[in-house]
Structures are given as C-alpha cells and as structure tokens.
C-alpha positions, -999 to +999 in steps of 0.1 A: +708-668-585+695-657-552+717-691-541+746-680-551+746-644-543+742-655-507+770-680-509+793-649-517+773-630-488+754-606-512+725-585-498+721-563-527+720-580-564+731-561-595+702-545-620+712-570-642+708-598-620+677-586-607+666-583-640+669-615-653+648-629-623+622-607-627+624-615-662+623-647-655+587-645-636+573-631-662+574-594-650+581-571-683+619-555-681+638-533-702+665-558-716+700-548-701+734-563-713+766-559-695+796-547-710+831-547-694+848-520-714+844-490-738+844-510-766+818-533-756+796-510-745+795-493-780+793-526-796+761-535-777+745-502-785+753-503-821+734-541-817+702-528-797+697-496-817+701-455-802+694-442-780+707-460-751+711-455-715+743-468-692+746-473-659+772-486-635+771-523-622+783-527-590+771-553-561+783-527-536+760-495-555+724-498-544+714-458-559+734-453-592+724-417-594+740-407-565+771-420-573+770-404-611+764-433-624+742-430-644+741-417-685+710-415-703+695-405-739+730-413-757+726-414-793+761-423-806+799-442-802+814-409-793+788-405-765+788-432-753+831-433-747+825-399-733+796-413-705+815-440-698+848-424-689+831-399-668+807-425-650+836-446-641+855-415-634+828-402-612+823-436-588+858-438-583+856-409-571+829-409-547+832-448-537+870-460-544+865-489-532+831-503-546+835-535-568+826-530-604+814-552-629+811-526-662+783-505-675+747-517-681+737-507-718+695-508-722+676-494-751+655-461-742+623-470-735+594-442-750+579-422-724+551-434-708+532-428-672+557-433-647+543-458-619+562-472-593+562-510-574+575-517-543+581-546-517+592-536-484+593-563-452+570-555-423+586-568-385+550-576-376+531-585-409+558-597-427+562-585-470+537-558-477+537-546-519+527-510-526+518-493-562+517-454-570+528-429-596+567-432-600+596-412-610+601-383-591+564-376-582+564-406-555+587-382-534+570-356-540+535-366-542+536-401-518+505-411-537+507-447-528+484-474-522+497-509-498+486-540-492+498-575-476+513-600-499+501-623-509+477-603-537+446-610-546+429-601-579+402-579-560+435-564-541+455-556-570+425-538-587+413-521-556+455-507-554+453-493-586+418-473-579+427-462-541+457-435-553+444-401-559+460-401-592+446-424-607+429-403-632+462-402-649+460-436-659+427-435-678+446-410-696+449-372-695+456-340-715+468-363-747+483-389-726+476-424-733+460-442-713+474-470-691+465-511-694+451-516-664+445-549-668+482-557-676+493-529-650+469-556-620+486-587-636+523-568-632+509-566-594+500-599-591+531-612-607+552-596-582+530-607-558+538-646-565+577-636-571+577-626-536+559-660-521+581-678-542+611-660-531+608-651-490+644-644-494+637-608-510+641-583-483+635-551-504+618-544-544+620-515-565+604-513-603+609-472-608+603-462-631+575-479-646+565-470-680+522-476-684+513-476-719+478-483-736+496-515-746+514-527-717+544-516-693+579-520-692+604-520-658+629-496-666+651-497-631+651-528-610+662-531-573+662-559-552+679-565-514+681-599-496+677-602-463+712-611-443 
C-alpha cells in the first residue's frame, strides 16, 4: 500500500489506509469502512451497530477536525444523513479543492484512558517513538515519555513508568485500570512496524483507549516521507 501511494505521489495516507496496515501488524484498530454516499454510510452503520462516528476521507485532509469533518456519537439513519450533509458541506467549504473519497463509518468505542503513540523522524537520530496520556491532555499536559526506535522490551516498559501520569493507568477514582502488558506490546509493535517500514515519516494512534482488557486505536495518522 505504502507502494502504491508513492506511485501516485502520496505523503499523507487516508485513516482507512493507515488502518488496514496497522491492522495488518497486528496493532489493535477500531474497524473503519468507507462509504461513498448517504446511503452507504447508513447502510454500514445499520451493519456495525449504533452508535457510530464519521469522518471525512480525503488524501489531501491530514486534521479532520479542523476541517468539520468530523461527526461523532450518532445513534440513528436520520443522524447520520444530517452529519454527512453538513461534513461534506463544511470541507467544501473550507478546502474546495481537497480530493474526497466518502465518509469513514467506525463503531464507538467505550471510553477508556486516553493514551497517545507517536513516531516522529529525527535529522540526527533518525525515527524516535513517544507514549503519553492522549486526547486533549497531551496538549495540555505534554506528559510524554521518548525513546529511539528500535524498542526494546526494558524500553517499552521503562516508557510507560517515566510519565508523571502514570498513576492513571493502575487505575484511579473508579477508573479501570490499563493492561500494561498489552499497552508495552502495542509499543513494541509499532516499534517493528516502523523498522519494517523506513518509509513512515510521521505516526499518530490518538486517541488510544486503555482498558483492563486491552486497547483499541481509535484515530490513525501516518505521513511518508517525499
């Protein structure tokens, strides 16, 4: 996939593309489907279950949010019409001439802790992977912990323990606490995806949802380098 998208001189991939390759490594996703129109987007909600989240696919839309394109907690047909007008409504709009694709549909996942991974290229040290609390509290907070890829077991641990919130994941005030030992392997995993894939340029898993169980990717973003 990464191929191809540079064949059709692609930096940025599409959630759904990034997705599937992630998927494919074995890192856990929220499953997203792709739907052209109104009616298939209703159609693949009815199929996954309410609620349901859309968002716009576009190779040329790296932060959805910005652009209105995003809808979430939608619990019904007539909902989902309405979100889908207005988020197609709102990017053309804001960016007339970005290419779209459809709507994403994915299943709501439950709430969770929100944790955040991230690859970023270094000029000097080349891909470095960082881990921290996600969702809106990684701009606020910047509680984040970096190291060099590739990972090791003792690196992935030590990532998890070095944030100062960390607390939050052995559970707190009724929250449940996190997997850790899934949360490391979810490290590691991206880890290898990155050595297996040098041409990754950028990575973004936020948010994360940590459960006592497991996690689950609910955004994806990934960049190639030019």
């Amino acid at each position: 996939m990464i191929a191809q998208a540079q064949v059709e001189n692609r930096t940025l991939l599409t959630e759904i593309e990034a997705k599937e390759m992630l998927s494919q490594a074995g890192i856990p996703v929220v499953k997203t489907v792709l739907a052209r129109n109104q009616k298939e987007a209703v159609s693949i909600a009815r199929e996954m279950g309410f609620p349901v989240a859309l968002k716009i696919v576009s190779q040329d839309i790296s932060h959805k949010s910005d652009m209105g394109g995003v809808k979430l907690k939608l619990t019904n047909a007539t909902q989902i019409e309405k979100a889908y007008q207005e988020i197609m409504a709102s990017v053309h709009e804001k960016m007339p001439n970005a290419r779209i694709e459809g709507v994403s549909v994915q299943k709501m996942a439950k709430s969770g802790v929100e944790l955040i991974i991230g690859v970023n290229q270094d000029p000097q040290f080349g891909p470095m992977i960082m881990f921290g609390l996600g969702g809106v509290l990684v701009e606020i907070l910047k509680d984040v912990s970096f190291r060099l890829i590739p990972l090791s077991s003792y690196d992935a641990a030590e990532m998890v323990k070095e944030i100062k919130g960390s607390a939050l994941l052995k559970g707190y005030r009724g929250q449940e606490p996190v997997n850790i030992p899934a949360l490391e392997e979810v490290l590691l995993k991206v880890s290898r995806f990155i050595e297996n894939n040098p041409q990754v340029k950028e990575l973004d898993l936020n948010p994360i949802f940590g459960y006592k169980d497991g996690l689950v990717a609910v955004d994806a973003r990934i960049v190639l380098k030019q």
